[in-house]
C-alpha positions in Angstrom: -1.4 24.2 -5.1 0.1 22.2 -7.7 1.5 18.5 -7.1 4.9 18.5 -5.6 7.4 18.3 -8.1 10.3 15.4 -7.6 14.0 16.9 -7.6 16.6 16.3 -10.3 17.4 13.0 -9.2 14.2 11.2 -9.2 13.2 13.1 -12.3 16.6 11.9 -14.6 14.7 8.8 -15.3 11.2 10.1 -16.4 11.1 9.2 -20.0 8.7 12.8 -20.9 8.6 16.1 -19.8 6.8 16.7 -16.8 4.6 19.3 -18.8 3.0 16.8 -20.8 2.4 14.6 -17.9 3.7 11.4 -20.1 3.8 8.2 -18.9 7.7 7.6 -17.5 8.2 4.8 -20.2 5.5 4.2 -23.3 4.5 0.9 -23.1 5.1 -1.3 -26.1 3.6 -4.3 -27.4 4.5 -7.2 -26.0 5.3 -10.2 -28.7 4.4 -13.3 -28.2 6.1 -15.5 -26.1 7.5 -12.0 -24.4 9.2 -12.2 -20.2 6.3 -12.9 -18.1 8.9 -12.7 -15.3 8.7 -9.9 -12.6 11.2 -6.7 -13.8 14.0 -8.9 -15.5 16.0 -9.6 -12.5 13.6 -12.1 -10.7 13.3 -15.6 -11.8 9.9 -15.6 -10.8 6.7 -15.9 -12.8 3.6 -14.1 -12.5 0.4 -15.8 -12.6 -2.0 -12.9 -12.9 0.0 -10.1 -14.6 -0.2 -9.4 -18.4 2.9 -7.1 -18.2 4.8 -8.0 -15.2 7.7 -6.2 -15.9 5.5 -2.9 -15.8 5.1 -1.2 -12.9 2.5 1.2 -12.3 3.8 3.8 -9.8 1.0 5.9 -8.1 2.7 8.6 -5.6 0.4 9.4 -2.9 1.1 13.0 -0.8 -2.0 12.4 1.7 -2.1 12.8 5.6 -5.7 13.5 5.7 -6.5 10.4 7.6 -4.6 10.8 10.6 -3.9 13.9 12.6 0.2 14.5 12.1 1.2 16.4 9.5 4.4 14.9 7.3 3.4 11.6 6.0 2.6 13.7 2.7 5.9 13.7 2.3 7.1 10.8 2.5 6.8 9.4 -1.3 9.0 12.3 -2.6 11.9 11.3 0.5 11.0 7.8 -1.0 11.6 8.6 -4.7 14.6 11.0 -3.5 16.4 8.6 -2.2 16.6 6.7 -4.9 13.8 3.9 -4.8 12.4 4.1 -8.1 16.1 4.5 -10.2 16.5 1.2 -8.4 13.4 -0.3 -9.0 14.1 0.7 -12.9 18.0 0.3 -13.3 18.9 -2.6 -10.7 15.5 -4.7 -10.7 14.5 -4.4 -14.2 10.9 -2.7 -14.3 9.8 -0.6 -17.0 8.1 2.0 -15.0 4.7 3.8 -16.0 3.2 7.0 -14.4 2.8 10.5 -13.7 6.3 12.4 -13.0 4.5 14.0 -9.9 3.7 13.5 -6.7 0.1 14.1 -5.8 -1.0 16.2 -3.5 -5.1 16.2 -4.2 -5.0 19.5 -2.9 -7.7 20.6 -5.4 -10.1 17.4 -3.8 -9.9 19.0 0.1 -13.5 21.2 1.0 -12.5 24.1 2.7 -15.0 22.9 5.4 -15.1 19.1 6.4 -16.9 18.9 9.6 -17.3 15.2 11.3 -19.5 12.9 9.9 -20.1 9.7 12.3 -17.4 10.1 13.9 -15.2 10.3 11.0 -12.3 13.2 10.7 -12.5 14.6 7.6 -14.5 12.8 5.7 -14.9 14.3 2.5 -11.2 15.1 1.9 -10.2 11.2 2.9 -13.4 9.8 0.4 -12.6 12.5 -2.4 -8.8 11.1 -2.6 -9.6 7.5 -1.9 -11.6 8.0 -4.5 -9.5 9.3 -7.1 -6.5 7.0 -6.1 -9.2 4.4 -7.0 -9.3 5.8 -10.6 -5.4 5.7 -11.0 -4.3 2.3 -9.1 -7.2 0.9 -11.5 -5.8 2.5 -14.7 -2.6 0.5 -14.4 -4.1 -2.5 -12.8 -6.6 -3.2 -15.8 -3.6 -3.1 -18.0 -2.0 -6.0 -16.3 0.4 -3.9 -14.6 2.0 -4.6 -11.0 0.8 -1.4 -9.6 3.1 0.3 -6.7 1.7 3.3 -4.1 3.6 5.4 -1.9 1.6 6.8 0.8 0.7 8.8 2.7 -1.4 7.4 5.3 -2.9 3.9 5.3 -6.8 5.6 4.8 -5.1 5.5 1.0 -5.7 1.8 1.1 -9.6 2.2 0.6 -8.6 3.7 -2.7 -6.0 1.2 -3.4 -7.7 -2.1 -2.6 -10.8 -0.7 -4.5 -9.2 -0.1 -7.5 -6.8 -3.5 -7.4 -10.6 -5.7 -6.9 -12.3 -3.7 -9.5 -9.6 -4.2 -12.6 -9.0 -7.8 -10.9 -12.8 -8.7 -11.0 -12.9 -7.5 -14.5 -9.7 -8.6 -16.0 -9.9 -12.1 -14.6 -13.3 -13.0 -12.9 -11.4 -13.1 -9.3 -11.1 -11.4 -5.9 -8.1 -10.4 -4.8 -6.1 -11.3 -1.2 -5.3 -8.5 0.7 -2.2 -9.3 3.3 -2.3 -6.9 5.7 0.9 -5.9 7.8 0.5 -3.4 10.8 1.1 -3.3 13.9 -2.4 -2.1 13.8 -5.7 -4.0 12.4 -7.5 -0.5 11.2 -10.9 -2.2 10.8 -12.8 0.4 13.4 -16.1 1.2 12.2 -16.5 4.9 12.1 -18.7 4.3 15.6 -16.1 2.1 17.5 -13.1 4.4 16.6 -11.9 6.4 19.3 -10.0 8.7 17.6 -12.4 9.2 14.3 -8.9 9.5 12.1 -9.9 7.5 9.3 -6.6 5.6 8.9 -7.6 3.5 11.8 -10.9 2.4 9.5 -9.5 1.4 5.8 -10.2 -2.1 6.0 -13.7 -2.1 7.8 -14.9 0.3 4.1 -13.4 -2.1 1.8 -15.1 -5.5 3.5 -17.9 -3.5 3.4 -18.2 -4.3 7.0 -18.4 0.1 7.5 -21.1 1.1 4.9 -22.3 4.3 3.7 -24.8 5.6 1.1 -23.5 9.0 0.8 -21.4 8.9 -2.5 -19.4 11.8 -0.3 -18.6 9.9 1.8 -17.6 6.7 0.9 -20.8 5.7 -0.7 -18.6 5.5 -4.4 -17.6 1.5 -3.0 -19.5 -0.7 -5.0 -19.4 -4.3 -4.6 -16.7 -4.9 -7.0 -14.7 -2.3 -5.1 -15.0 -4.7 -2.2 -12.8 -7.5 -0.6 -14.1 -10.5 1.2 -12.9 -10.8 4.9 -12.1 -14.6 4.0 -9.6 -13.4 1.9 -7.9 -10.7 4.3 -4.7 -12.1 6.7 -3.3 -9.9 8.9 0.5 -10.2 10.1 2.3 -8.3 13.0 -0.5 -7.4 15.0 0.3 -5.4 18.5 -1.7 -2.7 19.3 -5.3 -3.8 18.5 -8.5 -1.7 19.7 -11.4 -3.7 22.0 -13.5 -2.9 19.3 -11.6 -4.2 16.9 -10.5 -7.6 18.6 -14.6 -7.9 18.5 -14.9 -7.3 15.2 -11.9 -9.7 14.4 -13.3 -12.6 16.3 -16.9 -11.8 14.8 -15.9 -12.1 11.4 -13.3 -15.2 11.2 -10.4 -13.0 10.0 -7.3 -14.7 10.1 -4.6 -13.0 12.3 -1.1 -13.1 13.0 -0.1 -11.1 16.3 3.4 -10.8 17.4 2.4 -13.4 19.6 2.4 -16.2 16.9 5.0 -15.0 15.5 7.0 -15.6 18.3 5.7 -18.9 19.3 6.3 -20.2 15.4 8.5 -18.0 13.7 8.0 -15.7 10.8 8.8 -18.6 8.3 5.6 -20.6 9.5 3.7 -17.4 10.0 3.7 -17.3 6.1 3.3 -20.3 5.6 -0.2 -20.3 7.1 -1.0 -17.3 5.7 0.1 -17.8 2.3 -2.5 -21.7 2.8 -5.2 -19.3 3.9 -5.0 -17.2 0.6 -4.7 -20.2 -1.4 -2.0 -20.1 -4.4 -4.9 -19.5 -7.2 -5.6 -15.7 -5.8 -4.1 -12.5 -7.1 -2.5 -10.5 -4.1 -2.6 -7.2 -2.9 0.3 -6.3 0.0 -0.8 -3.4 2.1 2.7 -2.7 4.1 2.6 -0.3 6.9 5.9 0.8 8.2 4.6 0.7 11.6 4.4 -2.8 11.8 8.5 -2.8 12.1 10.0 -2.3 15.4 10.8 1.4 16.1 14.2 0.1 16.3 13.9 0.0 12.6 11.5 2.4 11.5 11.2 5.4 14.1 10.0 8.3 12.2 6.3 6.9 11.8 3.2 8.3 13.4 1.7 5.4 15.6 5.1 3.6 16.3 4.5 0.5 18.8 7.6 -1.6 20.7 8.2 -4.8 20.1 7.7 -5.3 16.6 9.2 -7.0 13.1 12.7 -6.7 13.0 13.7 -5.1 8.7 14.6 -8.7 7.8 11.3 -10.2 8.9 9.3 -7.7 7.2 11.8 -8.0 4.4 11.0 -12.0 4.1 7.4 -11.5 4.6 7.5 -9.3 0.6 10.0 -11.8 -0.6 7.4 -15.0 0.5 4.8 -12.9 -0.9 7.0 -12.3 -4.3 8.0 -15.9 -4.6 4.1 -16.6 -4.9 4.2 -15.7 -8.6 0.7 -14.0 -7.3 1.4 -10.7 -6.6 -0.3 -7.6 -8.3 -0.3 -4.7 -6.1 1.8 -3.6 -3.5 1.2 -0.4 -1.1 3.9 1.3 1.4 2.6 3.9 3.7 3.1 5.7 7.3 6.4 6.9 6.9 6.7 10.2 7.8 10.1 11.9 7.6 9.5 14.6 9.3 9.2 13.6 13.0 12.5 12.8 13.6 15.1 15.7 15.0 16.9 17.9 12.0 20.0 15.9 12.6 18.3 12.5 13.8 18.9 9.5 11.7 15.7 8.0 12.7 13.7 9.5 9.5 16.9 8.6 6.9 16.7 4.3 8.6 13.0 4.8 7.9 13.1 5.6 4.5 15.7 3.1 4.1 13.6 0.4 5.7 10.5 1.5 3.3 12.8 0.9 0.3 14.2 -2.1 1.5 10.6 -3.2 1.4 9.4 -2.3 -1.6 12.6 -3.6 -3.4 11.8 -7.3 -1.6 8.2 -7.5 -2.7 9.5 -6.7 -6.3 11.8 -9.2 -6.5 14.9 -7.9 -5.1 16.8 -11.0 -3.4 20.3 -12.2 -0.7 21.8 -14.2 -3.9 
């Protein structure tokens, strides 16, 4: 099966046709003394981008890691609605990428038994893998790289690609800021569901480890992100194992708990201080970690989460930083809600609302 094809709308923009699989816009030289500015709307500068105003787009049709079919389709209900015309005509970003949605159909064994525990483990390390390849391909051009997910296993290919073209480009780690209602840093042996989205983050601290280049064993250490450098915000639902492995390691958490007791202003305010302002930053945003209220059609929703504007001030604080260089959206899944249900259209809405914050979209 071939990669799903995005409709007549998303496509008016692509700059090629989708036979050649051209880039959406060629990138030109920049001259000297060129924007350095996110897009051209946002007054902000960026400290670790080359080519701010690119955006690498990297559309991710992947439900491997969890057990509910739909999320695969949620970066074409993305792109359908309109979120990357905006991103290109309201916010300014020259946008770079295949005019596809990938469906790594031709990376899934026909038989992936367990393997400690894990649920398909070849499939989820094959795609990791190769998302890997294409997040690093725009990120070691200086690009703000963007992925739609698909489910948040993705992340192992998108963090390790972000650290490895960060490492090289500029001799740094990244920060990874973390927003979920769930901490996914099971071990394949303290899961108890084996789904691999509930493990992302213990492969890319190298806290999980694994020889086997099938699975997972492709992580090298400049794949790899310290655990001093990871912040979690909007944590609810955390597994015993987890919380262990949280209080083990010195990870810095925000539950909904602090939030409440400081506010979501403070909350990032912390978190930002942890990070330090000298560290390129990698937002991994997880739709779940809204309220249902606000985002419904998701596959692990939890009550009592963010409310749309606090996730929505969370990616503008991270955007004012001048520090961001990759951002990932993921767990939407459009097709849990009813035919006639407006829970899966808010959804979507909430994920671009989202996306456009992080990238600089602002109240005034």
């Amino acid at each position: 099966m071939s990669p799903s094809r995005l409709d007549n709308q998303a496509a008016a923009y692509i700059a090629a046709p989708s036979s050649t699989k051209a880039p959406m816009v060629q990138k030109l030289p920049s001259p000297t003394g060129a924007n350095k500015t996110f897009g051209m709307s946002s007054p902000i500068e960026s400290k670790f981008l080359s080519h701010p105003e690119d955006l690498g787009i990297v559309a991710v049709g992947f439900s491997g890691g969890q057990c509910k079919p739909g999320v695969d389709a949620a970066p074409s209900a993305l792109i359908e609605s309109g979120l990357l015309t905006q991103l290109r005509e309201e916010l300014g970003y020259k946008l770079h990428g295949d005019d596809e949605v990938h469906l790594y159909t031709d990376l899934v064994p026909k038989e992936d038994p367990p393997y400690r525990n894990m649920k398909n483990p070849r499939a989820v390390s094959n795609v990791t893998k190769r998302i890997a390849e294409q997040v690093y391909s725009h990120a070691k051009e200086g690009r703000l790289v963007l992925t739609l997910g698909g489910d948040h296993s993705i992340a192992i290919g998108t963090i390790a690609g972000s650290a490895k073209a960060i490492r090289e480009r500029l001799g740094r780690e990244i920060a990874v800021i973390w927003v979920d209602a769930h901490a996914d840093i099971n071990t394949p042996e303290t899961s108890g569901s084996g789904n691999i989205h509930g493990m992302p983050v213990s492969f890319v601290t190298g806290l999980a480890r694994e020889e086997k280049d099938e699975f997972f064993g492709w992580l090298k250490p400049d794949n790899l992100l310290s655990v001093k450098k990871l912040v979690y915000i909007g944590l609810r639902d955390v597994d015993p194992g987890e919380k262990r492995i949280l209080r083990e390691n010195g990870i810095k958490a925000f539950s909904m708990h602090d939030i409440d007791k400081h506010g979501i202003g403070r909350v990032m305010e912390m978190a930002l201080g942890h990070i330090g302002n000298d560290t390129p930053i990698h937002l991994s945003f997880d739709v779940d970690a809204l309220d249902p209220m606000w985002a419904p059609s998701t596959g692990t929703p939890v009550r009592g989460g963010l409310t749309l504007r606090e996730g929505d001030f969370i990616c503008e604080c991270v955007h004012e930083t001048g520090s961001l260089v990759a951002v990932d959206l993921v767990e939407v899944n459009p097709t849990l809600a009813a035919p006639n249900d407006v829970g899966a259209h808010e959804t979507v809405r909430a994920g671009c609302s989202l996306v456009r914050c992080a990238l600089g979209e602002s109240l005034l």
